[in-house]
N, C-alpha and C positions, 0 to 999 in steps of 0.2 A: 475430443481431447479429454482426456482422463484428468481427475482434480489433482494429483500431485505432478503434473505438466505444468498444470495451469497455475495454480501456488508458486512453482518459483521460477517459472517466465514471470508473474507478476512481482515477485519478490524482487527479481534480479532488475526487473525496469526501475521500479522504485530505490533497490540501493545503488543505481547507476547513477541516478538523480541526485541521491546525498553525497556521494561519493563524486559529484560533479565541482566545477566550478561557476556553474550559473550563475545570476544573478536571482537573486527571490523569488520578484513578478514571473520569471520566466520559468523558474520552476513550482511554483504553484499554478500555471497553467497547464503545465505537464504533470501535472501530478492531477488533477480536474480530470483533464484526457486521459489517465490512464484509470481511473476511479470509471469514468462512463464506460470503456472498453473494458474492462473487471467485470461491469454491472451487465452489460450486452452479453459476455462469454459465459457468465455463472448463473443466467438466467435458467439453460437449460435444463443443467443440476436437480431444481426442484431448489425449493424455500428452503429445507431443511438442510442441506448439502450446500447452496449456497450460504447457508448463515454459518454452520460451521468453518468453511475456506473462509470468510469472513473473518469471524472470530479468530482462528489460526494464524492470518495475515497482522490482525493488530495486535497479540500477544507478540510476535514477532519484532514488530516495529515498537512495542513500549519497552521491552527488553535491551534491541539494540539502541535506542535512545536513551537509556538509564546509563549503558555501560561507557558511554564514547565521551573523549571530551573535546570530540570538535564542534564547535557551534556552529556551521550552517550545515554538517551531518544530522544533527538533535534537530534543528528546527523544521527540516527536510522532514525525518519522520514521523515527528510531532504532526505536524501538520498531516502526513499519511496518514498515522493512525486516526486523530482526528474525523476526517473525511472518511473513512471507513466503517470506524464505530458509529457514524452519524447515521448509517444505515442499518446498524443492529436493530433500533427499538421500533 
């Protein structure tokens, strides 16, 4: 699968998730699952290509959380971005 497949299959899971009505717990376990399934897929990329889809995915999710004023949307990808960036450094 090529990286811009894989960016917004990923994107599109995670704004499924804010865009849900879950409850929290239950999306911050889905959101965990899809982080480990992100990290299994982007392995193959190489370090450099995976930290760019990386980085591209949480510029994304701090953007649409700046812009939105639904609060369990914003917290949804808070918490995305979050989990995400925790694997930049």
């Amino acid at each position: 699968m090529r990286t811009p497949e894989l960016y917004a299959r990923f994107r599109k899971r995670i704004e499924d998730l804010a865009n849900s009505t879950r409850p929290p717990d239950t999306c911050l376990a889905e959101l965990r699952e899809v982080q480990r399934q992100f990290d299994a897929e982007v392995a193959a990329f190489g370090s450099a290509n995976a930290k760019l889809l990386r980085e591209q995915l949480c510029e994304q999710f701090e953007m649409e959380a700046l812009r939105t004023t639904q609060g369990h949307r914003r917290d949804v990808l808070v918490v995305a971005l979050k989990l995400f960036e925790r694997d930049l450094n």
